[in-house]
C-alpha positions as CSV (number, residue, x, y, z in Angstrom):
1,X,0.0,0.0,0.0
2,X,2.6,2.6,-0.9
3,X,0.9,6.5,-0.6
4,X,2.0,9.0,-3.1
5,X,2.1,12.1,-0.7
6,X,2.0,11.9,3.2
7,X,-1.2,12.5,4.6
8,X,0.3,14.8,7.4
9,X,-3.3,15.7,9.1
10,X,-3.6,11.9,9.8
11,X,-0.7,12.1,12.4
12,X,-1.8,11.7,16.0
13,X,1.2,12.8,18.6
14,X,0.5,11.2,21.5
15,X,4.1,11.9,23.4
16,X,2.9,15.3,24.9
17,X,-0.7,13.3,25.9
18,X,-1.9,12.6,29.3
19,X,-2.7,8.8,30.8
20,X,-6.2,8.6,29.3
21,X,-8.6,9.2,26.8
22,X,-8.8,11.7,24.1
23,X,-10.4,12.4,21.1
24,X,-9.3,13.4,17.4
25,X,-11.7,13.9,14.4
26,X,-10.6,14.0,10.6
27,X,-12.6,14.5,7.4
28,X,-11.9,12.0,4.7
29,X,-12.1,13.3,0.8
30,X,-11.2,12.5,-2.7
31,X,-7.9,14.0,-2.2
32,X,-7.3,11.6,0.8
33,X,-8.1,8.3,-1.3
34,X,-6.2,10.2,-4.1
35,X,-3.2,9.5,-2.3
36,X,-3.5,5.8,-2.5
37,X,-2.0,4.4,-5.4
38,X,-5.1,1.9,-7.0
39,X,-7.4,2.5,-4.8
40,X,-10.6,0.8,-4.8
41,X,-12.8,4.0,-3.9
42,X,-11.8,6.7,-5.7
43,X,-14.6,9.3,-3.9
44,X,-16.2,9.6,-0.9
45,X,-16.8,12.3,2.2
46,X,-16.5,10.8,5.5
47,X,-15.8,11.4,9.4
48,X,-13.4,9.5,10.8
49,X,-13.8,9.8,14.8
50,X,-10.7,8.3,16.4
51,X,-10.5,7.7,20.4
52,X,-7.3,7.2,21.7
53,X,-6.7,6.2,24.8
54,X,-3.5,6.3,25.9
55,X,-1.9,3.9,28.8
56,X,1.3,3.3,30.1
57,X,2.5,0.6,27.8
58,X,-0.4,0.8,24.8
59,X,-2.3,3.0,23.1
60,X,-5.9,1.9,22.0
61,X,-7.5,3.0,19.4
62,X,-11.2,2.9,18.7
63,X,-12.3,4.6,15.0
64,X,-16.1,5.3,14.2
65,X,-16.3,6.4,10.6
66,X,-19.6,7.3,9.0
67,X,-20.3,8.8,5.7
68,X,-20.6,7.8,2.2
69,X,-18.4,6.7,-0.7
70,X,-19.0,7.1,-5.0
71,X,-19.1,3.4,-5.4
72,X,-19.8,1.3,-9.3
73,X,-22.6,-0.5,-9.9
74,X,-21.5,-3.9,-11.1
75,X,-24.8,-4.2,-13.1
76,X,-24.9,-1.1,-15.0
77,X,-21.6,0.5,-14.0
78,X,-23.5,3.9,-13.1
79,X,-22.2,5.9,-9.7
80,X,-23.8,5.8,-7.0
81,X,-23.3,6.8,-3.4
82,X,-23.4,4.0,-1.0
83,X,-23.4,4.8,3.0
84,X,-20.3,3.6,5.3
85,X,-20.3,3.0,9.1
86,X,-17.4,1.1,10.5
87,X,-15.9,0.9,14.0
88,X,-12.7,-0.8,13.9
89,X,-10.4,-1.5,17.5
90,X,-6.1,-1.2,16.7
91,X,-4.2,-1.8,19.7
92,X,-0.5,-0.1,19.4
93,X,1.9,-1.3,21.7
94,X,5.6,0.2,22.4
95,X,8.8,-2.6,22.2
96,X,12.2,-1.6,22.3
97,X,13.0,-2.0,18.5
98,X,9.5,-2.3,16.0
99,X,8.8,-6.1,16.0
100,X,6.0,-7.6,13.6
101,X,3.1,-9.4,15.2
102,X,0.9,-12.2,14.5
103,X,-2.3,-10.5,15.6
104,X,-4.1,-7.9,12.8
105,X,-5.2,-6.0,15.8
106,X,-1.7,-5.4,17.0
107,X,0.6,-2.9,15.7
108,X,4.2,-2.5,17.0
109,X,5.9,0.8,17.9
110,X,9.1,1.7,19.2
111,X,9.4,3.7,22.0
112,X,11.3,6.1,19.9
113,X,8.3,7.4,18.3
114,X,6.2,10.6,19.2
115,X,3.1,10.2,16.9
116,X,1.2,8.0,14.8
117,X,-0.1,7.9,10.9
118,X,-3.6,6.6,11.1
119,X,-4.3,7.3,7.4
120,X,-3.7,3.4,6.3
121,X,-5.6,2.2,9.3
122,X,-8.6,4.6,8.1
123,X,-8.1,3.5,4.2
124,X,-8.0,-0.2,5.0
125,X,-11.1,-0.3,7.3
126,X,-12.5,1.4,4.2
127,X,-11.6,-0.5,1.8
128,X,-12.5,-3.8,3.4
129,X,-16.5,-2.5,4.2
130,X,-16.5,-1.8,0.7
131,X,-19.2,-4.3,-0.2
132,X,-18.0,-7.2,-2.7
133,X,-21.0,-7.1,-5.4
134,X,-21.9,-3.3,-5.7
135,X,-25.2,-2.7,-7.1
136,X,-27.4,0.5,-7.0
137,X,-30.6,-1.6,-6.2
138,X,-29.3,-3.2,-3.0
139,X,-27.7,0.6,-1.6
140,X,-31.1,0.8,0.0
141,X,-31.7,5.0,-1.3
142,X,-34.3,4.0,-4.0
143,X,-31.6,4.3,-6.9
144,X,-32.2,2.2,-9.7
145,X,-29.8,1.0,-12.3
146,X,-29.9,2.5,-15.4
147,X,-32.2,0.7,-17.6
148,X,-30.8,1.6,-20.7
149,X,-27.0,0.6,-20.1
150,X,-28.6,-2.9,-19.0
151,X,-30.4,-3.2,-22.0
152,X,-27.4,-2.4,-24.3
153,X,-25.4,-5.1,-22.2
154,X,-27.8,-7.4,-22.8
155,X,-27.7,-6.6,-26.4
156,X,-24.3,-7.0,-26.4
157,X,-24.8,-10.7,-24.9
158,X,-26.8,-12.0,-27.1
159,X,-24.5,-11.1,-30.5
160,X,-22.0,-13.4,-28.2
161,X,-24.1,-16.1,-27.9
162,X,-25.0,-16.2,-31.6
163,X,-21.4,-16.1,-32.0
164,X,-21.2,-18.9,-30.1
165,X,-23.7,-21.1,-32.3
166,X,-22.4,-20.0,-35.2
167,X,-18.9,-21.9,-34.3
168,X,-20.4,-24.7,-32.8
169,X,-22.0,-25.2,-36.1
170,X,-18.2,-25.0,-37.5
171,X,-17.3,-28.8,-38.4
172,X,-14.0,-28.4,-37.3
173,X,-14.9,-27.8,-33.6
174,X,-17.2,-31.7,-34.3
175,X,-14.0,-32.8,-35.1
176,X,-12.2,-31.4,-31.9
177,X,-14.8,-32.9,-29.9
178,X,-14.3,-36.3,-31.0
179,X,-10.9,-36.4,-29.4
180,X,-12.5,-36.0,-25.5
């Protein structure tokens, strides 16, 4: 996941923090997911709410982030908004040198550092709510997919399957078969 510009407003110092909890807020835009190379959504306006609460040897991060995101449909490839709430839990713990762990919910710091980048935490729990099949219909707003795009894709499919007969009408693919 390599970002093409730091996302600097995404950086939490929590050095100069007291023992507790504290709250940080960030808006998410285009320009934020323009910073990912590939990204699956490309637009979008959320809220990322992040609580932090910061103990002796760990930090523990709760995000809440509502909104929408410009999704495809999968049917008839039109736009459409699709709404996003996801509350995610990353625990960030301090060893003497950054050591990789096991657990997903465990992230490694060294006690070196001052602050943390939580704009690929916020991208990935983004990325993985993104539904797998997107279709207008199912978005629950009364969108409906574009009639006409479906009818020209089905257009489009049936010339294919013609195409299809027309070869298996071919005698050269008979003899082909013979050879199963």
């Amino acid at each position: 996941m390599l970002q093409l510009k730091p996302l600097k407003q995404f950086s939490i110092p929590f050095t100069g923090l007291k023992i507790g909890k504290h709250l940080f807020d960030f808006e998410v835009d285009n320009n934020f997911f323009d910073a990912f190379e590939y990204s699956l959504v490309k637009k979008g306006s959320l809220n990322v709410a992040v609580e932090l609460d910061k103990q002796e040897t760990m930090l523990i991060l709760q995000f809440r982030i509502n909104g929408t995101i410009v999704l495809d449909c999968d049917k008839c490839l039109a736009e459409f908004n699709a709404p996003l709430e996801v509350q995610e839990r990353q625990i960030v713990k301090f060893a003497e040198d950054e050591l990789e762990s096991d657990d997903l919910e465990i992230i490694s710091l060294s006690k070196k550092e001052s602050e943390i980048d939580v704009s690929a935490l916020i991208y990935e729990f983004i990325t993985v709510s993104v539904p797998y099949i997107k279709i207008c219909e199912q978005n629950g707003d009364g969108q409906k997919c574009d009639q006409e795009m479906i009818a020209r894709l089905e257009s489009l499919a049936v010339g294919s399957q013609e195409e299809e007969q027309e070869q298996s009408d071919d005698p050269r693919w008979a003899a082909l078969k013979k050879l199963k």
